[in-house]
N, C-alpha and C positions, 0 to 999 in steps of 0.2 A: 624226213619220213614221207615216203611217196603213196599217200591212200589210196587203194584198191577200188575202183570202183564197183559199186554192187551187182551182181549178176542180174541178168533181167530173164524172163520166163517169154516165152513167144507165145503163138496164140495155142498151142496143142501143148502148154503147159510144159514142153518139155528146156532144160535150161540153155539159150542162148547164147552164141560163143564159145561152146566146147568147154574145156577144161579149164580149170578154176586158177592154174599154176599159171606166175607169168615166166610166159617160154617165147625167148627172141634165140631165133635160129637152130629149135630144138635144148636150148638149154638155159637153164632157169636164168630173167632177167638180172644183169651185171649193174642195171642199177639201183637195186631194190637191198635193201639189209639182208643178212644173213639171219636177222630175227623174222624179217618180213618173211623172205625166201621158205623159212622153217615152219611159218605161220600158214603158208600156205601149204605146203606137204600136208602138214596136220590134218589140215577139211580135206584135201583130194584125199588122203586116206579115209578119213570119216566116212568120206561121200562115197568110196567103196566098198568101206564097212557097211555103211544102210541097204547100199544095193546087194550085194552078198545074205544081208540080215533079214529082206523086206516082210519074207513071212512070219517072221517073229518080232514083237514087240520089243521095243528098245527105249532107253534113257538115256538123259544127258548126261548121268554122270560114267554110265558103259560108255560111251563116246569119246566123254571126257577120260578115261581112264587109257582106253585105245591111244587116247594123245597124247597121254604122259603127263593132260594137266590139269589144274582145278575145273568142277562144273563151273563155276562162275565164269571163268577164264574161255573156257570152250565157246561159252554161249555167245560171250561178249565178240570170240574170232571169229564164230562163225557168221551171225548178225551182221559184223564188219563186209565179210568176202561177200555173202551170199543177197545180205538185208532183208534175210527173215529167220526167225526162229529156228531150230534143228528141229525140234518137232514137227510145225509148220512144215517144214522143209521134206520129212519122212512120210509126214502123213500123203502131202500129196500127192508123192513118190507111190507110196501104196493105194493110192486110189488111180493112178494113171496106172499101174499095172492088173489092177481091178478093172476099169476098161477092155484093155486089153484082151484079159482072161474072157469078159461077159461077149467082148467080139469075136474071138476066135475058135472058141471052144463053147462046148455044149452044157459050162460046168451053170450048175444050180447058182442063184445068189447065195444060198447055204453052205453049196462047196466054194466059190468064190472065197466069201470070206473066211471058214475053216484055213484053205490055200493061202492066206496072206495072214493067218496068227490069229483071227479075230474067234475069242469061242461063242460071242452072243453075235446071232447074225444080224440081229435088231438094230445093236449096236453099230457092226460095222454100215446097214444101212440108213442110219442118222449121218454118221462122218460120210460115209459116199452122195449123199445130199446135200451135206452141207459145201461139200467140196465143187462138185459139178453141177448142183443146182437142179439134181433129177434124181427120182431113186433109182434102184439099179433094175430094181424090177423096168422103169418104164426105159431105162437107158437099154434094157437087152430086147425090148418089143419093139425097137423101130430100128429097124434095120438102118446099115451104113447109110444108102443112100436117101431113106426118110429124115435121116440126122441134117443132111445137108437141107433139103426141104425146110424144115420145119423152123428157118431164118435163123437160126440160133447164132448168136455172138459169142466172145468167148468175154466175162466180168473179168475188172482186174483182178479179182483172187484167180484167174488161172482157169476157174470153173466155165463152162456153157450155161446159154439159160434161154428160152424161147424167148427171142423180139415180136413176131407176129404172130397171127392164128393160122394155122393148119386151114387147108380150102379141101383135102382130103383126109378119110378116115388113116389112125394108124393099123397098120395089120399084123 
């Protein structure tokens, strides 16, 4: 049995290495089991079930059922391919596309989160803090290019978080 290495996350959180299937020359690797092979279908389906899903709330065992196999089973494939949690994994998912949304559009942290499932906005910004290490309110007040200013690194969870102090106000 040929163990999959875990997926790794870059620094914009977004996942590393493309697609999760092992693909030599366009077609699933010839040395890997047919249980392996199958194992991986599984999550690349999952993983476009979350993205299909993001604005709605989801569980491991809708996931698990998508796969055709036990929660426990799922969790333990997924952890395997990915090396973190499905939820872990979605949550993220949905706070990277909460960036997004507070970057590109003019929507409220209120509509934000309504937009991505969440009905208490409170809520959604506890999880967008604890994820990116800023609430959303101060992640939509500083513009793209103050984000870069403001020395910020990206923690291993994925998140940003001020390294140094500001020498200017934010606007």
């Amino acid at each position: 049995m040929n163990p999959t290495p875990p997926v790794k996350f870059d620094r914009s959180g977004n996942l590393s290495g493309g697609s999760m299937l092992p693909v030599v020359g366009g077609r699933l690797d010839p040395f890997l089991s047919d249980s392996e092979n199958e194992a991986a279908q599984k999550i690349e389906r999952s993983l476009a079930y979350m993205a299909e899903h993001i604005n709605r709330p989801l569980q491991v065992a809708t996931l698990a059922a998508q796969a055709r196999v036990s929660p426990s089973h799922f969790f333990a494939l997924f952890k395997q391919r990915l090396g973190c949690p499905p939820m872990d994994y979605f949550t993220r998912l949905r706070m990277r596309h909460a960036c997004q949304l507070l970057d590109s559009t003019s929507a409220s942290v209120k509509e934000a989160a309504a937009a991505l499932g969440y009905d208490d906005p409170f809520y959604f910004s506890r999880v967008f803090k604890s994820v990116n290490k800023v609430a959303p309110s101060f992640y939509r007040r500083s513009s793209r290019t103050n984000r870069g200013d403001l020395g910020k690194v990206v923690s291993p969870s994925g998140g940003w978080k001020e390294a140094a102090v500001r020498s200017t106000p934010i606007r």
